[in-house]
DRENMI-182781 format. One record per residue (C-alpha): residue number from 0; chain; x, y, z. Coordinates in steps of 0.02 Angstrom, whole numbers, plus 50000, padded with zeros to 5 digits. Last residue first. Example, Ala and Ser with C-alpha at 12.3 -4.5 7.8 and 13.67 -1.06 7.14 Angstrom:
// DRENMI-182781
(kelo 1,"A",(50684,49947,50357));
(kelo 0,"A",(50615,49775,50390));
//
This chain:
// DRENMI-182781
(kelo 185,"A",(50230,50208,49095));
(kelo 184,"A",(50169,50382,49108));
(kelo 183,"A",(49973,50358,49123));
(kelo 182,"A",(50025,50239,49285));
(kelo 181,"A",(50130,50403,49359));
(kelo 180,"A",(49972,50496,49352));
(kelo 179,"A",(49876,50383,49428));
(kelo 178,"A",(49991,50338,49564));
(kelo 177,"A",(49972,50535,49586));
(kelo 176,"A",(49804,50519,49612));
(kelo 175,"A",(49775,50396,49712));
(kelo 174,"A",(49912,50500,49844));
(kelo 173,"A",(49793,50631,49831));
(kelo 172,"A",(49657,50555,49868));
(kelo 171,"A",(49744,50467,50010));
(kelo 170,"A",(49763,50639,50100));
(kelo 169,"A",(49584,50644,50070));
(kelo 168,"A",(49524,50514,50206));
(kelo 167,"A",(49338,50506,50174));
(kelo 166,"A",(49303,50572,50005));
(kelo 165,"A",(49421,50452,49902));
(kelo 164,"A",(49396,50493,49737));
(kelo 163,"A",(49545,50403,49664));
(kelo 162,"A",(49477,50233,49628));
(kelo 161,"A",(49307,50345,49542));
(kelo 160,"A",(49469,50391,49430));
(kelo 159,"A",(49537,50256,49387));
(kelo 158,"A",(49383,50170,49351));
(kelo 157,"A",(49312,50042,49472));
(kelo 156,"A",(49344,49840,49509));
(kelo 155,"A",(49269,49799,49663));
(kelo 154,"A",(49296,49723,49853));
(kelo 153,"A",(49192,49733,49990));
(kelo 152,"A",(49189,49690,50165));
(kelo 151,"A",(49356,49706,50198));
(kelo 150,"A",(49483,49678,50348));
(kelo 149,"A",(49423,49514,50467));
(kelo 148,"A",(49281,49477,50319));
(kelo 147,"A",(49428,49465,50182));
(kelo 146,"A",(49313,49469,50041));
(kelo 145,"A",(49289,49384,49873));
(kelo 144,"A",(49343,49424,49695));
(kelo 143,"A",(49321,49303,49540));
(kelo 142,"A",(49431,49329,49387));
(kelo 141,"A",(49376,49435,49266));
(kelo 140,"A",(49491,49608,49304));
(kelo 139,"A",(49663,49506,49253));
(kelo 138,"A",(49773,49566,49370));
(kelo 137,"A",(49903,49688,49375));
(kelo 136,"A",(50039,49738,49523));
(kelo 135,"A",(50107,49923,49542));
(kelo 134,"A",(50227,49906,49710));
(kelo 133,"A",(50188,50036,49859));
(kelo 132,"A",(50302,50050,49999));
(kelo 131,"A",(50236,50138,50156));
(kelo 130,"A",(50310,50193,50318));
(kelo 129,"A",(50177,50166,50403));
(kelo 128,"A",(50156,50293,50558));
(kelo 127,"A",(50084,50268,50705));
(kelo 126,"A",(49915,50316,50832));
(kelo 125,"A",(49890,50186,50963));
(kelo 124,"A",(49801,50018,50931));
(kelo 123,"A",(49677,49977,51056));
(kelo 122,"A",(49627,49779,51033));
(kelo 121,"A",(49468,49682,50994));
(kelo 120,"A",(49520,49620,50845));
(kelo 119,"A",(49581,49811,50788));
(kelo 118,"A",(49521,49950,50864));
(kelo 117,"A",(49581,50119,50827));
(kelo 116,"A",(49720,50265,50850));
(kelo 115,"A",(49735,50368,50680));
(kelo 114,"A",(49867,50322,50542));
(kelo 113,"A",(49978,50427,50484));
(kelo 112,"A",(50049,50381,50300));
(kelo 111,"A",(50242,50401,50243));
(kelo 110,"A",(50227,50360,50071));
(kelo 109,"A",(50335,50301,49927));
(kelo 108,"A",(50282,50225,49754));
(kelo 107,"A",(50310,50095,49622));
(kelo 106,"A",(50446,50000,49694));
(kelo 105,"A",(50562,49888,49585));
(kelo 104,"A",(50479,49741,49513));
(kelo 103,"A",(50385,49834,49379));
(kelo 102,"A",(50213,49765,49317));
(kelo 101,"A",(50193,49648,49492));
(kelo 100,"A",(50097,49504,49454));
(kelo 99,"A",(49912,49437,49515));
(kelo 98,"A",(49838,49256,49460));
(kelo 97,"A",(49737,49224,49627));
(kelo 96,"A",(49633,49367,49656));
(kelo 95,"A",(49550,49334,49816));
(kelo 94,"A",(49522,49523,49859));
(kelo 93,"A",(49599,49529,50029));
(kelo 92,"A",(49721,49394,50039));
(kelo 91,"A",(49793,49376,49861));
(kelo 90,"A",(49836,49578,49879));
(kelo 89,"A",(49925,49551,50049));
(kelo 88,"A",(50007,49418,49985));
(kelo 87,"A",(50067,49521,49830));
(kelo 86,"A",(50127,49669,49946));
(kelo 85,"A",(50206,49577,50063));
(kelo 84,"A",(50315,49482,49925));
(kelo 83,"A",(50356,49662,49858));
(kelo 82,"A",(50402,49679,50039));
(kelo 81,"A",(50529,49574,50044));
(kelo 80,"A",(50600,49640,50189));
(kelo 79,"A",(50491,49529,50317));
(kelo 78,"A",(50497,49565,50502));
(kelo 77,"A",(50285,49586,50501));
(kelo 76,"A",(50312,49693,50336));
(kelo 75,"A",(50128,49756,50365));
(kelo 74,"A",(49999,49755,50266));
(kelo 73,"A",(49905,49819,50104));
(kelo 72,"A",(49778,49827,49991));
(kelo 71,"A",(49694,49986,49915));
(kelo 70,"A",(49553,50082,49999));
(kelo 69,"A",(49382,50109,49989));
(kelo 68,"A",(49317,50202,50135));
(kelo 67,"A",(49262,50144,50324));
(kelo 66,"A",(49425,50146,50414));
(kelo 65,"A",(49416,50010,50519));
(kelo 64,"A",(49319,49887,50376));
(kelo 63,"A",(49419,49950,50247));
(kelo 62,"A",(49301,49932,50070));
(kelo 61,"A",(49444,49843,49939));
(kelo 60,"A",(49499,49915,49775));
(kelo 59,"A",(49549,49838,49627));
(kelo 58,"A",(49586,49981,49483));
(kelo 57,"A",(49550,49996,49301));
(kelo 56,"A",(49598,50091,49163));
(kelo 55,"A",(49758,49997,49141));
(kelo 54,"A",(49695,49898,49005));
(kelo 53,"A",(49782,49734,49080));
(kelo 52,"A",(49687,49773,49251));
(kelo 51,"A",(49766,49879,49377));
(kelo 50,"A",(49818,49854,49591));
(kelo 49,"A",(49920,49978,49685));
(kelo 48,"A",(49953,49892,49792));
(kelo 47,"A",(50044,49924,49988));
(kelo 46,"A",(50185,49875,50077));
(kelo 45,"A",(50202,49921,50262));
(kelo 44,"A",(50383,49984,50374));
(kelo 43,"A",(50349,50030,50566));
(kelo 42,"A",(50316,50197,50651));
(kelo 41,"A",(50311,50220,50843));
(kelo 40,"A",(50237,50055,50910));
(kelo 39,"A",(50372,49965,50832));
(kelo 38,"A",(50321,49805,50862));
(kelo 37,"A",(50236,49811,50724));
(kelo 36,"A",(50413,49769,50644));
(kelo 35,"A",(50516,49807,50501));
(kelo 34,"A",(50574,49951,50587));
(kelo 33,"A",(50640,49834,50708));
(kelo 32,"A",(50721,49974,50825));
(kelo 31,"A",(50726,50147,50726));
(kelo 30,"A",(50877,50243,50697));
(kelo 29,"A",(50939,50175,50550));
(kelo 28,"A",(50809,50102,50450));
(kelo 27,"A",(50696,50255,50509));
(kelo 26,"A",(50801,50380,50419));
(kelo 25,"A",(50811,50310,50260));
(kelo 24,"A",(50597,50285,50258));
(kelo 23,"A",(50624,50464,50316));
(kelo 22,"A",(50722,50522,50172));
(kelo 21,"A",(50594,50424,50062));
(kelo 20,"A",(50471,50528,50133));
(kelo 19,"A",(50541,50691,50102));
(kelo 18,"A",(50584,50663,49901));
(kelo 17,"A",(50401,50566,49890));
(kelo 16,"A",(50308,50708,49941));
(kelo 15,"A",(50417,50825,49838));
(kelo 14,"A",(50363,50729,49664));
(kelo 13,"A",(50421,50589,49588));
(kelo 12,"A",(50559,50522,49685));
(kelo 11,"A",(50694,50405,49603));
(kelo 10,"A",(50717,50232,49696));
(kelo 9,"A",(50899,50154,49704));
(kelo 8,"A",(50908,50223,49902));
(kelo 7,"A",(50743,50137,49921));
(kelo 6,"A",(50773,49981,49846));
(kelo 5,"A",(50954,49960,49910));
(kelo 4,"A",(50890,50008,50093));
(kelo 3,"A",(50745,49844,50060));
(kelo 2,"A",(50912,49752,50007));
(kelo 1,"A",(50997,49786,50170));
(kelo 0,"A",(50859,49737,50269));
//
């Protein structure tokens, strides 16, 4: 865990959103039991994608069977602190991309994302937080994509900024956006 602190500490905010959650992703490594865990029924760390072609005017997003929007991939650490290494195995898992690399190894983005009380497999899950890491990753937009039937039932390629019109859960709109923005940076 102490390299997942390293990570965060070492990362430089972009905006005010990311200044107040990265204080809490802080936060929750010390006061939190098994942060790194589901467990956790409180708030528990995840690693997400951000996920562009070569040209960069592309993103890979995935249809969220609980949620019902398009979304990008993601999971939980599941007692891992690698979580660039969660990030890329969630991203193999739920589109099928095979040949998929991160474009910076350091972390890409910072959220702290609520997420609403559901049903997963069957089971009540009770309303949490992720505490979110996001990584940048690129992969060749002509390889074959499949679904993850148990999470997705889509998966497609669409421009940056269709990627970022999410209409159903619009705090993630904005946070689309802004990994847009800091992509047209680099």
């Amino acid at each position: 865990m102490e390299k997942l602190r390293c990570a965060i500490e070492r990362y430089t905010p972009w905006n005010d959103q990311e200044a107040a959650d990265r204080v809490m992703l802080l936060r929750a490594l010390d006061a939190l039991d098994n942060p790194l865990s589901r467990e956790n029924p409180f708030a528990h760390f995840s690693a997400s994608s951000w996920i562009v072609n070569p040209r960069r005017d592309r993103a890979l997003m995935v249809w969220h069977n609980i949620y019902r929007t398009w979304s990008w991939t993601g999971g939980h650490a599941d007692g891992e602190s690698d979580l660039l290494a969660v990030a890329l195995r969630e991203a193999r898992e739920e589109t099928g991309v095979t040949r998929i690399e991160p474009v910076l190894p350091e972390i890409y983005s910072v959220e702290v994302l609520p997420v609403n009380a559901h049903v997963k497999r069957g089971q009540f899950v009770s309303a949490h937080l992720h505490l979110n890491v996001t990584y940048l990753l690129q992969a060749d937009d002509g390889q074959e994509i499949r679904c993850k039937p148990d999470e997705n039932s889509g998966v497609n390629w669409m421009p940056l900024d269709e990627a970022a019109d999410n209409r159903v859960e619009p705090f993630m709109a904005v946070i689309y956006k802004k990994l847009n923005e800091k992509l047209a940076r680099l």
